[in-house]
Biotite code that builds the C-alpha atoms (Angstrom):
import biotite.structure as struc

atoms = struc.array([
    struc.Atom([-79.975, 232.463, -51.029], chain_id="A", res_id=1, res_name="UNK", atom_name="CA", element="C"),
    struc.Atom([-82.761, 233.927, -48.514], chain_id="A", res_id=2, res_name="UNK", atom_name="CA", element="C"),
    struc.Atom([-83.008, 237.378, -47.653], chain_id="A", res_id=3, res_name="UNK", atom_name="CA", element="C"),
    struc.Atom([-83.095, 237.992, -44.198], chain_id="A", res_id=4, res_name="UNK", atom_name="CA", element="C"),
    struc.Atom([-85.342, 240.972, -43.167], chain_id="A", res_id=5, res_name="UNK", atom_name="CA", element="C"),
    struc.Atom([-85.062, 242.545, -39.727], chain_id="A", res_id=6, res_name="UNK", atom_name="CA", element="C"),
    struc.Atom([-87.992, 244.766, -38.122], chain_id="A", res_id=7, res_name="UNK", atom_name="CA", element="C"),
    struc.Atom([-88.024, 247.032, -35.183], chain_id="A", res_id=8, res_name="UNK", atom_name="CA", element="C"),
    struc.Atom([-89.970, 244.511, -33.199], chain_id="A", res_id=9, res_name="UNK", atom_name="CA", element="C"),
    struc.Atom([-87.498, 241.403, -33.475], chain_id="A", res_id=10, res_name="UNK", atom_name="CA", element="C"),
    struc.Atom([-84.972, 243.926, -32.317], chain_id="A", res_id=11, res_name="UNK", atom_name="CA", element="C"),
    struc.Atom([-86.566, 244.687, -29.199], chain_id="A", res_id=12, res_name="UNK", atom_name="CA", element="C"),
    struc.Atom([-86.434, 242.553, -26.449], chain_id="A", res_id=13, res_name="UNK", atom_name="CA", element="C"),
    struc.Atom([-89.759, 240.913, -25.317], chain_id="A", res_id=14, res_name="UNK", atom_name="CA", element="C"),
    struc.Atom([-91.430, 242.794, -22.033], chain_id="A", res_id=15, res_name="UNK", atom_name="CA", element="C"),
    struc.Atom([-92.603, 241.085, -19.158], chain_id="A", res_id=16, res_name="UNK", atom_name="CA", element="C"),
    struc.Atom([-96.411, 240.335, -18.702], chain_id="A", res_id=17, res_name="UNK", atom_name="CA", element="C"),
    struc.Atom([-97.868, 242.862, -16.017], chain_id="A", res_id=18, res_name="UNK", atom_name="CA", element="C"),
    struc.Atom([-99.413, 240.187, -13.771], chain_id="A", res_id=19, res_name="UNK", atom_name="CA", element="C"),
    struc.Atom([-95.795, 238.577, -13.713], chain_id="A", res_id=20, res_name="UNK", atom_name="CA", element="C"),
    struc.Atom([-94.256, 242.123, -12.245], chain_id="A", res_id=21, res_name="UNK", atom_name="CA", element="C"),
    struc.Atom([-96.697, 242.338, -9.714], chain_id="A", res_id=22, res_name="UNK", atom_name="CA", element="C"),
    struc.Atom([-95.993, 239.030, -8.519], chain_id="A", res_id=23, res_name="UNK", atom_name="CA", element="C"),
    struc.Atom([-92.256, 239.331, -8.811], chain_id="A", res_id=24, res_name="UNK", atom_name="CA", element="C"),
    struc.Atom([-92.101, 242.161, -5.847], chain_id="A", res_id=25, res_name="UNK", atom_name="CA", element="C"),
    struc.Atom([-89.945, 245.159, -5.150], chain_id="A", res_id=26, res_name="UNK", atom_name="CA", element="C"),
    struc.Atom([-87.036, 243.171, -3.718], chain_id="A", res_id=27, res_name="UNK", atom_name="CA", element="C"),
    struc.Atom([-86.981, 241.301, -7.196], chain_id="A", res_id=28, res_name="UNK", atom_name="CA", element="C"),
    struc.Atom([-87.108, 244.382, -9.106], chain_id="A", res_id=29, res_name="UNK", atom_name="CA", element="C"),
    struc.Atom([-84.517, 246.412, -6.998], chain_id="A", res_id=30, res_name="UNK", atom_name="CA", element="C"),
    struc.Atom([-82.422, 243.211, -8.118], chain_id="A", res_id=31, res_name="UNK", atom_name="CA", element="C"),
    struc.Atom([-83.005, 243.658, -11.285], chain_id="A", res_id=32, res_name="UNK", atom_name="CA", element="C"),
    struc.Atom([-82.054, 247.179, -11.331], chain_id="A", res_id=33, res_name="UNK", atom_name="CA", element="C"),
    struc.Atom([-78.655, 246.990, -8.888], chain_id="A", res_id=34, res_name="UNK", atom_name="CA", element="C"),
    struc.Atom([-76.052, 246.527, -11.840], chain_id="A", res_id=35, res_name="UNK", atom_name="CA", element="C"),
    struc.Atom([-77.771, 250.094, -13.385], chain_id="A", res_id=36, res_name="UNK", atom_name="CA", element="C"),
    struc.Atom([-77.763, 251.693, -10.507], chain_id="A", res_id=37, res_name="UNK", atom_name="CA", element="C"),
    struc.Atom([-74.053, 250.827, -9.524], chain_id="A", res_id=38, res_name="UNK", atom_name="CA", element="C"),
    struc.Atom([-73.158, 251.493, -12.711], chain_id="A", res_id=39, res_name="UNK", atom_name="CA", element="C"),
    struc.Atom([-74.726, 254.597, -12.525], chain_id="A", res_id=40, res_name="UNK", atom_name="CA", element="C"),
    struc.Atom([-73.112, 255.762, -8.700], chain_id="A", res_id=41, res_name="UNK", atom_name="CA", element="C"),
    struc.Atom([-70.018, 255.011, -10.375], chain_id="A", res_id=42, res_name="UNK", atom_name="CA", element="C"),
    struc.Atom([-70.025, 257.277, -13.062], chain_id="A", res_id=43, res_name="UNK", atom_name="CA", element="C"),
    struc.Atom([-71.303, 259.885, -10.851], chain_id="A", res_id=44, res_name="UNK", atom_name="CA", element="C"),
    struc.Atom([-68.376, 259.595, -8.456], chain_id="A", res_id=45, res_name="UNK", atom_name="CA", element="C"),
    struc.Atom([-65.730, 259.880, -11.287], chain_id="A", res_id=46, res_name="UNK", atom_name="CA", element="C"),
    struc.Atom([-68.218, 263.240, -12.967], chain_id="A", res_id=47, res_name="UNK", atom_name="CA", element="C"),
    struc.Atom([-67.389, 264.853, -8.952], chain_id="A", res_id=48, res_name="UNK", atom_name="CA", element="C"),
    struc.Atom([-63.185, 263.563, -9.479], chain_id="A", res_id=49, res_name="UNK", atom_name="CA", element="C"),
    struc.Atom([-63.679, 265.546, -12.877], chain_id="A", res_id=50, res_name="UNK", atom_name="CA", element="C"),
    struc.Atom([-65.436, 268.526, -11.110], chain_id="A", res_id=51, res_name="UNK", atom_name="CA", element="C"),
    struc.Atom([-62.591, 268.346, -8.375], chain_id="A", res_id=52, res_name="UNK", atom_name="CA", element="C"),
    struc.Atom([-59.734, 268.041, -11.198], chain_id="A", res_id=53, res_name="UNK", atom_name="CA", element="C"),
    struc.Atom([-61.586, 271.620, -12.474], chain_id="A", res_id=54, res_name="UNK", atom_name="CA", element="C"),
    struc.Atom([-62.003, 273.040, -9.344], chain_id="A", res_id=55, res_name="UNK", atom_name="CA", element="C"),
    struc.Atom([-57.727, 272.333, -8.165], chain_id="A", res_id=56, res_name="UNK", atom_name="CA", element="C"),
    struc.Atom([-56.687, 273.897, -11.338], chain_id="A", res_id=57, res_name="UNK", atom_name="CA", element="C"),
    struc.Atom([-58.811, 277.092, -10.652], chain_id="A", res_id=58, res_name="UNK", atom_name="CA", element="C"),
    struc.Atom([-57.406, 277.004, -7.073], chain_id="A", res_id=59, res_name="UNK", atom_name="CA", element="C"),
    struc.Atom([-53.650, 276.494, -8.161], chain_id="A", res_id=60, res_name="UNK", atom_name="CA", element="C"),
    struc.Atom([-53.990, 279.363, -10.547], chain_id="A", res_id=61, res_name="UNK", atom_name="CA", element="C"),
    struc.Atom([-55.720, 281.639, -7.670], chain_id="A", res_id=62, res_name="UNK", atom_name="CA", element="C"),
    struc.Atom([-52.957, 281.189, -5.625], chain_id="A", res_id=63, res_name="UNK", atom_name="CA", element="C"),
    struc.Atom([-50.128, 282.292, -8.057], chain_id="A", res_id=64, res_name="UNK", atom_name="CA", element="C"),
    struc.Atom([-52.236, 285.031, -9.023], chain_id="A", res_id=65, res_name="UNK", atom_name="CA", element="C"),
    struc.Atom([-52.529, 286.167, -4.925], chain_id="A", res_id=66, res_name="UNK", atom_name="CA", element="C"),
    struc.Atom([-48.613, 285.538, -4.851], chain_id="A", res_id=67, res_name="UNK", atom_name="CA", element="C"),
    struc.Atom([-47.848, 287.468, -7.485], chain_id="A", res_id=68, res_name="UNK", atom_name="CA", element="C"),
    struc.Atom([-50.198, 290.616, -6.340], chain_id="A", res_id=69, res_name="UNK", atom_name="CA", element="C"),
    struc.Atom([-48.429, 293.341, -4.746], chain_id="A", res_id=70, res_name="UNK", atom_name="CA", element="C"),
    struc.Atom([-49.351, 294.118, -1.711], chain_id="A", res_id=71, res_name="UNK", atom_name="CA", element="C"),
    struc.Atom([-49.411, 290.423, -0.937], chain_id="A", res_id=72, res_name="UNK", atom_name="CA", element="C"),
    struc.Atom([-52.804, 289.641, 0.524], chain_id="A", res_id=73, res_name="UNK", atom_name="CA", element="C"),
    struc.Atom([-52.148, 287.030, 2.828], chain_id="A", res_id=74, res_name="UNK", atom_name="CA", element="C"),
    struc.Atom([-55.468, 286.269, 4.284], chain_id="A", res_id=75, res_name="UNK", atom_name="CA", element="C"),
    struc.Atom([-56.553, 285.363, 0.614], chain_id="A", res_id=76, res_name="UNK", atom_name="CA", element="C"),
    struc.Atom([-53.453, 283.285, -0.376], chain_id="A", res_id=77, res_name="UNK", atom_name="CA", element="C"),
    struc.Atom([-54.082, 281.130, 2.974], chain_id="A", res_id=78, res_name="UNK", atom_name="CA", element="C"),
    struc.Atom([-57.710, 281.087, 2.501], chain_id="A", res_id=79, res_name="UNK", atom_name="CA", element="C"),
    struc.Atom([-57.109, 280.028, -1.451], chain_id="A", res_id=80, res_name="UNK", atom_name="CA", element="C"),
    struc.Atom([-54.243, 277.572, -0.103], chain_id="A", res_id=81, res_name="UNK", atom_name="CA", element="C"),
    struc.Atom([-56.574, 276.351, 2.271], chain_id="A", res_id=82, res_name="UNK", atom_name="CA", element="C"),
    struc.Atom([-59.618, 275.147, -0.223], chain_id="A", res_id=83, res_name="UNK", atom_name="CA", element="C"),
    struc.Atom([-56.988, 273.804, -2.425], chain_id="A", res_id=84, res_name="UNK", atom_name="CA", element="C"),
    struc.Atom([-55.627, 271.227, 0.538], chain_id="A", res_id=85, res_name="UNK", atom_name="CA", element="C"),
    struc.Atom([-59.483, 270.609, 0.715], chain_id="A", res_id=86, res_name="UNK", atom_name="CA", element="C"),
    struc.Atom([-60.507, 270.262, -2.787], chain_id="A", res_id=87, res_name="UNK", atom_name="CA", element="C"),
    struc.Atom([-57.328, 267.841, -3.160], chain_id="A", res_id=88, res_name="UNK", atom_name="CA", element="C"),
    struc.Atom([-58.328, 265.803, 0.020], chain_id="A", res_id=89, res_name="UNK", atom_name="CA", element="C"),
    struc.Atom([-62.012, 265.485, -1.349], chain_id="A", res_id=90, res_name="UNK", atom_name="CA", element="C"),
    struc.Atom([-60.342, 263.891, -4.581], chain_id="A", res_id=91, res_name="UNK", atom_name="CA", element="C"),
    struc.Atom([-58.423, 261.643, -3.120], chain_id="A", res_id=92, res_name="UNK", atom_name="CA", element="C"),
    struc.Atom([-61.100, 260.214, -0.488], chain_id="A", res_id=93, res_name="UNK", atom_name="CA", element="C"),
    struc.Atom([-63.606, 260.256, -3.983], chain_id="A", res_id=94, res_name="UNK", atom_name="CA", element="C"),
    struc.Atom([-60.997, 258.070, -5.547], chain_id="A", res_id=95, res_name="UNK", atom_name="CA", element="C"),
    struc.Atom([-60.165, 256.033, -2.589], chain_id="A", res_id=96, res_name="UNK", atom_name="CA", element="C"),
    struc.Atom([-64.264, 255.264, -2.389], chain_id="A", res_id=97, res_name="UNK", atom_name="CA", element="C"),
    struc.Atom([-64.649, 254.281, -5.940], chain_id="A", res_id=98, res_name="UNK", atom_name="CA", element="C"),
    struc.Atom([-61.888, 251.767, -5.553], chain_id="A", res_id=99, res_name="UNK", atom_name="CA", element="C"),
    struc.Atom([-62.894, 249.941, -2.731], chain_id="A", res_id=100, res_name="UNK", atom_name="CA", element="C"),
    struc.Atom([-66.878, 250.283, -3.737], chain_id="A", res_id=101, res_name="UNK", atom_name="CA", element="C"),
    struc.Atom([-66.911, 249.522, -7.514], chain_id="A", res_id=102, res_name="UNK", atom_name="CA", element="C"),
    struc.Atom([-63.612, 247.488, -8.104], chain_id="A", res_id=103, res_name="UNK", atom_name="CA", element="C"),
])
């Protein structure tokens, strides 16, 4: 029975020489990097659907709050009513992006 013995080093994966980078070129590199970087748009889009999801709840409990106020301001409860039609657009064309971009 051998006893296997891992280091740091065999762990980590091997770099690239320098003079082979420099030959390789940006438009090899920015290949290289595309699956990161997509991955990375993505999870950005669905951090601003999470900041949206926030942002409609806030809204929805503005407007009961305005309804419920008396006197009823009305300006405010269509203004509030207003960014909450936005805020819910904004989520849907977020979530209508990410499908078609990163399916």
């Amino acid at each position: 029975m051998t006893i296997k013995t891992y280091t740091a080093e065999s762990d980590r994966p091997k770099l690239t020489p320098y003079a082979k980078l420099l030959k390789m070129g940006k438009e090899k590199a920015t290949e290289l990097l595309a699956p990161a970087r997509a991955s990375e748009q993505k999870h950005k889009a669905h951090h601003e659907i999470s900041k949206l999801d926030v942002t409609i709840v806030e809204l929805e409990t503005k407007i009961t709050e305005a309804a419920s106020e008396y006197p009823i301001n009305f300006d405010k409860l269509i203004k509030t009513q207003d960014e909450l039609a936005l805020a819910a657009r904004r989520k849907k064309q977020f979530e209508t992006i990410v499908a078609e971009m990163f399916p």
